[in-house]
C-alpha positions as CSV (number, residue, x, y, z in Angstrom):
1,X,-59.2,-80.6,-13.7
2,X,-58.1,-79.5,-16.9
3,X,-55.7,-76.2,-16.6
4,X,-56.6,-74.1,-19.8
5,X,-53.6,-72.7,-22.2
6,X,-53.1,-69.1,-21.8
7,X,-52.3,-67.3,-25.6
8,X,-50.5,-64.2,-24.6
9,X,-49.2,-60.9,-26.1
10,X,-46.9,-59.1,-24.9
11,X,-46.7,-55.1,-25.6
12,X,-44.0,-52.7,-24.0
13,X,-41.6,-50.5,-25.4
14,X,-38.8,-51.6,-23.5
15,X,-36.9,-54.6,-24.7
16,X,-35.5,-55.1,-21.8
17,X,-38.9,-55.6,-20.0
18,X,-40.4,-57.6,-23.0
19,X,-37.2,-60.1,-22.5
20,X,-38.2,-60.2,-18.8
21,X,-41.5,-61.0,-19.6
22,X,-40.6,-63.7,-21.7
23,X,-38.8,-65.8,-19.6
24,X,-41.0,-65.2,-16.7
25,X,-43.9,-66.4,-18.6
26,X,-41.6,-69.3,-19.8
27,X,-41.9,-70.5,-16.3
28,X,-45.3,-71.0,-16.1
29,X,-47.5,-73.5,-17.1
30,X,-49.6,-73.4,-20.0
31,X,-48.7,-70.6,-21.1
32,X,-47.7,-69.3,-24.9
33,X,-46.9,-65.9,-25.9
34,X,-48.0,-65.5,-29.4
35,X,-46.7,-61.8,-30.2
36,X,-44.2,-59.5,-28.5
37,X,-45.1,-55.5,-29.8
38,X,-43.1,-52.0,-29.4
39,X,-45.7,-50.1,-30.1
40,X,-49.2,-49.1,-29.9
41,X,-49.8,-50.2,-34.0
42,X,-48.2,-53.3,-33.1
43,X,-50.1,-54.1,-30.1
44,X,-53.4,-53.6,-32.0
45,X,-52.4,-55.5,-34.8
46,X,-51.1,-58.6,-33.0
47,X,-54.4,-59.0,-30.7
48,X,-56.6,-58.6,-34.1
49,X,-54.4,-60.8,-36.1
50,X,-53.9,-63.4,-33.1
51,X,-56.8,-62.8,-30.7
52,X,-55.4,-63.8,-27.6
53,X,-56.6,-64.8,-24.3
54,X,-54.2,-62.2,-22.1
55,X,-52.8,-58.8,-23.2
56,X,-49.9,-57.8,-20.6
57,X,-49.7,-54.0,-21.5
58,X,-47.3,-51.0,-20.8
59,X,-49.8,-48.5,-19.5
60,X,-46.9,-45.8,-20.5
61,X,-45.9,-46.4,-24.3
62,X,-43.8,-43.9,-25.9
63,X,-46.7,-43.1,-28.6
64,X,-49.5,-43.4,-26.5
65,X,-50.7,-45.1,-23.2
66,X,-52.3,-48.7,-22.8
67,X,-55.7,-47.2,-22.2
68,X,-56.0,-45.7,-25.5
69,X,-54.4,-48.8,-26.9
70,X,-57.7,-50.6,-25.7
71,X,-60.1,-48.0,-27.3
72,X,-58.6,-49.1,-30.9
73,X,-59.5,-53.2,-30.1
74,X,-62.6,-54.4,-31.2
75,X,-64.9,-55.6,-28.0
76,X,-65.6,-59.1,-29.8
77,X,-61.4,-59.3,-29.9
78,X,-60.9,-58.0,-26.2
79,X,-58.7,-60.3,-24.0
80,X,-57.8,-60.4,-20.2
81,X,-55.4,-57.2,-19.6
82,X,-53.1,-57.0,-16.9
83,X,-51.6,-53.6,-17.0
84,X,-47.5,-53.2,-15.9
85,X,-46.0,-49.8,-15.2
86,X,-43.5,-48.3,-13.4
87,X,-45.8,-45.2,-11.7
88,X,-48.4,-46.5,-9.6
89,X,-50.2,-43.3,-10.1
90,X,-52.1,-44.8,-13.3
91,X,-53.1,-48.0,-11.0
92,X,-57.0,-46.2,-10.5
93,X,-56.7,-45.5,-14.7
94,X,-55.8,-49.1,-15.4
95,X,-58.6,-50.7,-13.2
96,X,-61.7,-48.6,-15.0
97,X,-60.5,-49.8,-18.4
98,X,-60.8,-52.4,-16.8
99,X,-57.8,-54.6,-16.2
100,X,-57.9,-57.9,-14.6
101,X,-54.5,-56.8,-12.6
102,X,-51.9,-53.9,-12.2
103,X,-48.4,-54.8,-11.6
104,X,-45.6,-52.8,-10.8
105,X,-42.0,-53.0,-12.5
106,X,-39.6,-54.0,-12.0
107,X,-41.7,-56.9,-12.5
108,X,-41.9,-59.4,-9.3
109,X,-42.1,-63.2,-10.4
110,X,-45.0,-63.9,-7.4
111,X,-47.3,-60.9,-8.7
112,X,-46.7,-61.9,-12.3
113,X,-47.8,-65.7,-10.9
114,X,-50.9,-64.8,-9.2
115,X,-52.0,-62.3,-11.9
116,X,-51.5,-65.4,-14.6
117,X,-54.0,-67.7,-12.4
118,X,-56.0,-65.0,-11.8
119,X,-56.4,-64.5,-15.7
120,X,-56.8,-68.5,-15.8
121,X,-59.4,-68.4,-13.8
122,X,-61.6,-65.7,-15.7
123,X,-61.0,-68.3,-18.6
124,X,-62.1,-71.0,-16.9
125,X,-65.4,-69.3,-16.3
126,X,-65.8,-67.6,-19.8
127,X,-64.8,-71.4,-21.0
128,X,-68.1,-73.1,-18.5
129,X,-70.5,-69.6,-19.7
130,X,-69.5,-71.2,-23.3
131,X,-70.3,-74.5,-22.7
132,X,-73.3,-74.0,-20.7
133,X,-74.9,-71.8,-23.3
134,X,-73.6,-75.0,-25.9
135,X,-75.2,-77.5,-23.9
136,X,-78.5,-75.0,-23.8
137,X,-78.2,-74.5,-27.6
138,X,-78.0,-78.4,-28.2
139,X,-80.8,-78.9,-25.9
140,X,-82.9,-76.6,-27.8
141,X,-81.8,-77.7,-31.6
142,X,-82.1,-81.9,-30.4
143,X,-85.7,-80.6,-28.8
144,X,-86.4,-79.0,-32.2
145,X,-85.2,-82.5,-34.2
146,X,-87.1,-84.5,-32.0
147,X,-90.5,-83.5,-33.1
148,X,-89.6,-84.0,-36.8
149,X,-87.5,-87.0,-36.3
150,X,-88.6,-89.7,-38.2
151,X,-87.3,-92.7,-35.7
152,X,-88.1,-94.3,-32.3
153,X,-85.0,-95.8,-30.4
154,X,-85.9,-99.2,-28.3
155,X,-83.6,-100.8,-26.3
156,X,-84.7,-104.8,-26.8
157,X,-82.6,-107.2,-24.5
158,X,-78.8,-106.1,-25.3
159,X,-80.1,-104.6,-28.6
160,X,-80.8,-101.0,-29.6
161,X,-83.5,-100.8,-32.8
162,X,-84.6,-98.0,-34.5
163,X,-87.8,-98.2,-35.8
164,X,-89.3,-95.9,-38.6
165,X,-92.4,-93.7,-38.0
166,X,-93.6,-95.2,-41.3
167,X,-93.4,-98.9,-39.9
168,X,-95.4,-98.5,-37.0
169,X,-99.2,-99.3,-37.7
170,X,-100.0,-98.8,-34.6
171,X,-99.7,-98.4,-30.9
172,X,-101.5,-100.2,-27.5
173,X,-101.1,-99.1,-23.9
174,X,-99.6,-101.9,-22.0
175,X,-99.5,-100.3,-18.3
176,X,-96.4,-98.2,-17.9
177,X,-95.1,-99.4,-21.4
178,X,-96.7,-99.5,-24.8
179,X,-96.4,-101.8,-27.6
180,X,-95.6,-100.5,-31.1
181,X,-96.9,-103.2,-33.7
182,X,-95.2,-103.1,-37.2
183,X,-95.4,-105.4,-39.7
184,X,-92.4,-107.0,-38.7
185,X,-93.0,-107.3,-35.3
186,X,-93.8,-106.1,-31.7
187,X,-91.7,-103.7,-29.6
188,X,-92.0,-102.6,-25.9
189,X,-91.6,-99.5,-25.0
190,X,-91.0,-97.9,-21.7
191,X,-93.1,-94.9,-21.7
192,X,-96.9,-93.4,-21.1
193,X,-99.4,-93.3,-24.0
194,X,-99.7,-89.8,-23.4
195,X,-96.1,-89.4,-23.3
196,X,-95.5,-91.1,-26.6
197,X,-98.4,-89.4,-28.2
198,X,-96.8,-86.5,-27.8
199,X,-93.6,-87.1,-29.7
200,X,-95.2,-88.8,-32.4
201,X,-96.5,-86.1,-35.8
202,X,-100.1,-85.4,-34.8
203,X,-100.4,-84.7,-38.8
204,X,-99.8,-88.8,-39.2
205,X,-100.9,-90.5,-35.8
206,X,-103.9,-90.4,-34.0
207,X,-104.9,-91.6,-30.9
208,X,-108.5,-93.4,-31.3
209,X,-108.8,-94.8,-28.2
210,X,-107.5,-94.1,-24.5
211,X,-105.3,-97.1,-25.1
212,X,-104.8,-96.8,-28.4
213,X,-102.9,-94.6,-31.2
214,X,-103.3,-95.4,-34.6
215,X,-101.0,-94.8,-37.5
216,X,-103.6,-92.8,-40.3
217,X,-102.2,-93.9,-43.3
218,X,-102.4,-97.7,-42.3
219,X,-106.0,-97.2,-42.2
220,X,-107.7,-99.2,-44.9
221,X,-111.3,-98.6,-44.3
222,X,-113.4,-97.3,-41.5
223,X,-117.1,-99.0,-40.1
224,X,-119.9,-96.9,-38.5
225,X,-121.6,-98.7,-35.7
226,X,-124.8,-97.8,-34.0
227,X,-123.3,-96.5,-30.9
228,X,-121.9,-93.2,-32.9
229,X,-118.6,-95.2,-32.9
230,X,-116.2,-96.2,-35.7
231,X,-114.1,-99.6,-36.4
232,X,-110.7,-98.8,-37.8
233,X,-109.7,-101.7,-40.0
234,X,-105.9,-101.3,-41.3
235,X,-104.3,-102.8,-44.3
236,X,-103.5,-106.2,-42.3
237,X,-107.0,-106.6,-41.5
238,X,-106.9,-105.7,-38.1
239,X,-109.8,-104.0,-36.5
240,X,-109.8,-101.4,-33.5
241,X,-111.9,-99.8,-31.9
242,X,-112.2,-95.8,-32.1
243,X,-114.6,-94.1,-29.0
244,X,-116.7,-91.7,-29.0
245,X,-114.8,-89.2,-27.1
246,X,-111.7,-89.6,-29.7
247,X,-114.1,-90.0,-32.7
248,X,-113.7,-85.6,-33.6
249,X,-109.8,-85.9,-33.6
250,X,-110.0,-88.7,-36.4
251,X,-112.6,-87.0,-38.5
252,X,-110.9,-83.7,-37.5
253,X,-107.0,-85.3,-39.1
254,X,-108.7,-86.9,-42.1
255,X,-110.5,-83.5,-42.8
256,X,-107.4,-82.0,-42.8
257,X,-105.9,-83.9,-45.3
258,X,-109.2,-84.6,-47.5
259,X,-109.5,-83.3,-51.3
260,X,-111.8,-83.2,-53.6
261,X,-113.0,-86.5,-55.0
262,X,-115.5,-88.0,-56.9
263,X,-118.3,-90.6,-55.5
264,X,-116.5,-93.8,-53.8
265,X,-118.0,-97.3,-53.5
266,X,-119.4,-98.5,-50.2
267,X,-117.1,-98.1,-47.2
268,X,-117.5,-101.4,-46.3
269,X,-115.8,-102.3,-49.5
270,X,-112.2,-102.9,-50.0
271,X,-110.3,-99.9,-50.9
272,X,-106.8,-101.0,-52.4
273,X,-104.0,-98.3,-52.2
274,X,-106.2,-95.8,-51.1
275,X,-105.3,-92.6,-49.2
276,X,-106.8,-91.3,-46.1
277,X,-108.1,-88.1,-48.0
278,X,-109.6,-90.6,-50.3
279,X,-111.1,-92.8,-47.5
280,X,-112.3,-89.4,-45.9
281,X,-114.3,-88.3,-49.2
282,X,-115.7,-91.7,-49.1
283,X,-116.8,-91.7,-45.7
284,X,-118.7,-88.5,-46.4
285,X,-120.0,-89.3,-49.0
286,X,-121.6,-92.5,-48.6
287,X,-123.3,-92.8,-45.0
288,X,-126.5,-94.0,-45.0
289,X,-129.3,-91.7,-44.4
290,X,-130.4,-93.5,-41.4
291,X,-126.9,-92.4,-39.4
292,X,-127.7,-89.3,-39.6
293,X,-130.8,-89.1,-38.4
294,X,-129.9,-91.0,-35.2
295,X,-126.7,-89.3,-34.6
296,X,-126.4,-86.1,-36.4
297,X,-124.1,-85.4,-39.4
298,X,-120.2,-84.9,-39.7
C-alpha cells in the first residue's frame, strides 16, 4: 500500500521546540516540513502560501493562541492540526477546534509517532473520498460522451476496430450478437438489439423491424405495400423490411427532419443524392389515392 507524504508546518514560538520538532519529524517516513513560523502572521501566511497537509501548532503563542490562529485560515486551506502545549488545561479547547491530536511538551517521540499516522490515516481517506468522487465524475462525463460519441469499438479476432456511426448502413439481430453492415464489411457484435439501439442517436438510426435498425440517411427510397408496410431500399440496393408496429417511428424521425419541398417524382423512382427530408416530402406527397382509402393517411 502506498504510504502518502505528509507536507507539514510547523508553528511555535519557541526555537527550541521548533528545532525539536524538526528532527523528530526527520525521523519519520514521508514526511516534509515545508515552513517553520514564530508567530501567528507567520503561521497563517505559510499554510495559505504552502497549503499543507498537517499544521503542528502551539496552542499558547506569545501574540495569540492556536485557536484563533485557525479562525484566520480559510476552510478550503484547513489542514490536519495536532495541537502541542505545555498546560493540559487547553486539551478540551484544542479538541472543539478541532484537532486531530493534543500533545504534551516536552514533546515524547511515541506520541508525536502515533499522532503522524493518525494524521496519515485521515489523508488516506480524504485521498479514497477524492478518488471515489473522480471515478464518479468520470463515470458520469464518459456516460455523457457516450451518447454523442460518434464510434463503435469491436473486438474482431486479436483486432480492435472502430467503426464510424456514419459507415454503418445498417444493423441485423443475430441472437445474442448483432451484425453491423458497412460498406466495407460485416462486424459482429456482442450485444442485444435493444441494447445497441439504445446507444446509437435516435435522431440518425431507426429501428424498422424487431431485428432490424436501419441507418436513415442510407435510405434511398421507400415502397408502400398492401399490407400498410414499407420496403426500405438503401443506396446499395438492398431492401428490408419495415413492420407495421415500427412503421410510426420511421415516419415519426423523417417528419422530424422534413422541410418544405416542392412536388417529387414517383417514389419508386431513383432519387440520387437525396436527403431523408427530401424522400419524406416525396413520400407525402405522391401516394396514390387508393393507399389511403384502404389504410388511412399519414
Amino acid at each position: 500500500m502506498m504510504i502518502p507524504e505528509i507536507r507539514a508546518v510547523i508553528a511555535d514560538d519557541e526555537p527550541l521546540v521548533r528545532e525539536q520538532l524538526r528532527h523528530l519529524l526527520a525521523e519519520e517516513t514521508g514526511v516534509e516540513v515545508v515552513a517553520e513560523c514564530g508567530d501567528a502572521m507567520q503561521t497563517v501566511a505559510a499554510v495559505e502560501t504552502h497549503t499543507p497537509d498537517l499544521l503542528l501548532l502551539d496552542i499558547e503563542m506569545q501574540d495569540t493562541d492556536g485557536c484563533q490562529v485557525l479562525n484566520c485560515i480559510s476552510p478550503g486551506n484547513m489542514p490536519n492540526v495536532i495541537f502541542t502545549s505545555a498546560d493540559a488545561q487547553y486539551a478540551v479547547k484544542a479538541f472543539e477546534a478541532p484537532a486531530l491530536d493534543y500533545l504534551l511538551k516536552p514533546l515524547d517521540h511515541l506520541r508525536l509517532h502515533n499522532a503522524i499516522e493518525r494524521a496519515r490515516g485521515e489523508l488516506m481517506k480524504t485521498h479514497d473520498r477524492y478518488l471515489t468522487h473522480r471515478i464518479l465524475d468520470l463515470l458520469t462525463e464518459a456516460r455523457t460522451e457516450s451518447k454523442t460519441d460518434r464510434r463503435l469499438v469491436i473486438k474482431t479476432g486479436r483486432r480492435v476496430v472502430f467503426v464510424e456511426m456514419d459507415e454503418i448502413d445498417w444493423v441485423e439481430a443475430a441472437g445474442n450478437y448483432v451484425e453491423l453492415k458497412t460498406s466495407s464489411g460485416c462486424y459482429l457484435l456482442r450485444e442485444g438489439i435493444g441494447h445497441l439501439s439504445a446507444r446509437l442517436d435516435p435522431g440518425q438510426f431507426v429501428r424498422i423491424h424487431r431485428s432490424i435498425i436501419v441507418n436513415v440517411r442510407k435510405i434511398k427510397e421507400l415502397q408502400p405495400c398492401n399490407r400498410g408496410e414499407y420496403i426500405v431500399v438503401l443506396r446499395d440496393g438492398k431492401q428490408l423490411s419495415c413492420s407495421r408496429g415500427f412503421r410510426a417511428r420511421l415516419q415519426h424521425l423523417i417528419a422530424a427532419t422534413a422541410r418544405p419541398c416542392s412536388r417529387l417524382s414517383p417514389i419508386t423512382a431513383p432519387i440520387p443524392q437525396r436527403s431523408q427530408s427530401d424522400i419524406a416530402c416525396d413520400l407525402i406527397a405522391t401516394l396514390k389515392p387508393p393507399f389511403y382509402k384502404r389504410r388511412g393517411s399519414f
